[in-house]
Structure formats: structure tokens, C-alpha cells
N, C-alpha and C positions, 0 to 999 in steps of 0.2 A: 504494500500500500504506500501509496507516495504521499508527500508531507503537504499537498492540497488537498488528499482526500480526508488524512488525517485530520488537517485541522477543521476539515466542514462538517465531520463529524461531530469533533468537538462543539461547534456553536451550535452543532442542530440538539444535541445535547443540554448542552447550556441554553439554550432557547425553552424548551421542552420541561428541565426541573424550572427555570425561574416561571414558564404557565403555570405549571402545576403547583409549583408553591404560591398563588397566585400574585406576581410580582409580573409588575408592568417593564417590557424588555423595551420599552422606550428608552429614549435620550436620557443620559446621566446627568442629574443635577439638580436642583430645586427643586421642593414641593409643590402640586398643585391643589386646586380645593378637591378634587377627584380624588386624590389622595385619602380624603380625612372621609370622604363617599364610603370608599371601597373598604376603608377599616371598620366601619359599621353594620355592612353587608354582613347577614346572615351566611355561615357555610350549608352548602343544599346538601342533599343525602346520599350523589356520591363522590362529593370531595370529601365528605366526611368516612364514607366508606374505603377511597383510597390512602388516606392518613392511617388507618386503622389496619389495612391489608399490609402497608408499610413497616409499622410496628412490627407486627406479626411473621412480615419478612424480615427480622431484625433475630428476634427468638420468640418462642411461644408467651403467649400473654391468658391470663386470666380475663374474664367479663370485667373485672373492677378496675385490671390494669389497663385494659385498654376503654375502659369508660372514663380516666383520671386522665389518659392523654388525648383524647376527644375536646373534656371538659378544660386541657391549658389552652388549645385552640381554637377555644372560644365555640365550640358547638352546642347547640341548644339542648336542652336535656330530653325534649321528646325527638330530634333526630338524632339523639346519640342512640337514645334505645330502640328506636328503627334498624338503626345499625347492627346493632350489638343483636339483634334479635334476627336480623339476616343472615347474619355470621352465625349461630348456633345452629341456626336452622339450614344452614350448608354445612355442615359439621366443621367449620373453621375456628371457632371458639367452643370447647369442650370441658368444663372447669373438672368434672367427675378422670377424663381422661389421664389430663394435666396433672391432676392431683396423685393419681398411682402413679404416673412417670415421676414427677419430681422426689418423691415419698421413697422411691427404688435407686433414683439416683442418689441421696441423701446418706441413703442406706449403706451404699455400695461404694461411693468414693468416698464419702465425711467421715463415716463411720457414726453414724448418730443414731442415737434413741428416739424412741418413741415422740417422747414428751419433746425436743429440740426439733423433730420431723414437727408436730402441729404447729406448733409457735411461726416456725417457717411458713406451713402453709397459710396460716394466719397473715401473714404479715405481706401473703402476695392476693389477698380475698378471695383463697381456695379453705373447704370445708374438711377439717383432718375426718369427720366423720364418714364422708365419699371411702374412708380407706378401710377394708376388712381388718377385721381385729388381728393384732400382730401376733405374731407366735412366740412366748415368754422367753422359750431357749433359743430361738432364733434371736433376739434381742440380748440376752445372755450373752452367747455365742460372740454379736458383734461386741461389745464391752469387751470380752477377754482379748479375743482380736486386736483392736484396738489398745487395749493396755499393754500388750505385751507389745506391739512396736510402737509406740510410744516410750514404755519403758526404757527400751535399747538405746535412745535420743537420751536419757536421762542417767545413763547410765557412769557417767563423769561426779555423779551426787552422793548425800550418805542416803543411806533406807530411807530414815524419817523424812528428808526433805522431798526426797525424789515423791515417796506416796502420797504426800501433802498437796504436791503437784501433779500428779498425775491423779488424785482423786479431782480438784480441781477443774481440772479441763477433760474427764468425765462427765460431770454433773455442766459444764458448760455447752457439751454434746448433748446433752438431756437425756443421758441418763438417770435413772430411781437411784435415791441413796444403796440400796440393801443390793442394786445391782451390781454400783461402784465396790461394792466393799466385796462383793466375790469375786470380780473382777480384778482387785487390786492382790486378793491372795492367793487366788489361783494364778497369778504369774508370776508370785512373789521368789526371789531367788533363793534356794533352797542350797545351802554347804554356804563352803569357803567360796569367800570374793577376793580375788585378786586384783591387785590395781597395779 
């Protein structure tokens, strides 16, 4: 491709996000009263829906996440829920889905409990309830898991401190007290420690 095609791609490009972010690709410079028009102008139902597809091409979003980024862009609240009701009903926002993926990834690379898994999905306006009751040793299982490579990071420490700390940042993964404390003794080092 040669450096004319290049770059008319470019402006048709840049032509293209400044419509769609609705920005006038007019002459640079001064305000007009047009201007202070077009910031008043309601967003219609599917700029508000391409904002939203955007998002969602960014990473998956919750009903509430992408109602909160609708709502900085000034979208009305009965076309946001227009939207947002479009989108579930294409299966493109799916909070139930969302919520087992997040809950598995949580699981699986954080290494977190229960109790740390809701709080999370709380705080992105997913329901920890959507999520089948946990398996107690399956959550067991992860604490030891986790204790034990973490433990190895701490291993530079004396006992006392190192389990202070490592119960710690247990209980900050949300795990239950009674899980931390099996956890911390089932990997607990057992003989001589060499340093």
C-alpha cells in the first residue's frame, strides 16, 4: 500500500470516529452558537446503542456497567433502558452468564473465596446469588492452594510473622476465618528449617 493510500485511509478514518463521536469535522477554530445546539441535543437510540456495543467491545460489561457509561454520556434514562433491554434480549448483555465467568475466573487465577468472589460481583452490579452454591472443599482446597504458594514468597520470614501475613491476605481473598486457619496449618512447615 503506498503512502497516498495510507494516509486517505487515515482521514476516512478520522473523518468517521470524529461523526460518530458526534464532532463537527469542520474548520478548526472558534465556537459557534451551533455548538452550544448540538451539546443539548438528546443522544437517539442508536448512538446510544453504538456507545454501548463499544464498551462491550472493550470487555464484557454488566446491565449496571454499561447503564453508568450510557448515563456519563448524557443518555436519557428511558433510552438507556431501551438499550440495555435490546442488548439482553440479543443475548449481548447477560448479567446471570457474566457472573459464572467472572466467579471461575476469580476462582482460578486470584485464588479467592467465596465471600471476596461476591463482594466482587457486587461491586460490578452482578448478583453472587446467579452463582450455584460453592463446594466447601472445593473452596478448602483453593485456601491451601493458595497458602502454600504464597507461603514459599514468604519464606525469607520467622513462622509467627510469615502466618500473620499470610492469614492476612487470606481473609483479604475472602476467605472464612476457620478456612484460613486450616489452611495456614495444613501447609505449615513441618521439621527443621534451614536458612
Amino acid at each position: 500500500m503506498s503512502d497516498p493510500d495510507r494516509l486517505a485511509g487515515v482521514t476516512q478514518l478520522s473523518a468517521w470516529v470524529a461523526r460518530d463521536a458526534g464532532h463537527d469535522v469542520g474548520p478548526v477554530g472558534g465556537s459557534s452558537d451551533d455548538d452550544d445546539a448540538d451539546a443539548a441535543e438528546p443522544v437517539d437510540e442508536e448512538s446510544a446503542r453504538s456507545i454501548a456495543l463499544r464498551a462491550l467491545g472493550r470487555k464484557a460489561a454488566s446491565r449496571r456497567e454499561l447503564d453508568r457509561t450510557l448515563e456519563r454520556r448524557d443518555v436519557e434514562p428511558e433510552v438507556r433502558a431501551a438499550v440495555l433491554d435490546r442488548l439482553e434480549g440479543e443475548g449481548l448483555v447477560d448479567d446471570a452468564q457474566l457472573a459464572r465467568d467472572t466467579a471461575e475466573r476469580l476462582r482460578e487465577r486470584k485464588h479467592m473465596g467465596e465471600r471476596g468472589i461476591a463482594a466482587e460481583l457486587r461491586k460490578r452490579g452482578l448478583d453472587p446469588d446467579e452463582l450455584d452454591d460453592a463446594d466447601r472443599d472445593d473452596e478448602l482446597q483453593r485456601a491451601i492452594d493458595a497458602a502454600a504458594e504464597r507461603r514459599r514468597r514468604l519464606g525469607s520470614l520467622d513462622d509467627e510473622t510469615a502466618e500473620r501475613r499470610l492469614a492476612g491476605w487470606l481473609q483479604r481473598r475472602g476467605f472464612l476465618g476457620g478456612t484460613v486457619r486450616i489452611a495456614i496449618e495444613r501447609t505449615r512447615v513441618r521439621g527443621p528449617r534451614f536458612r
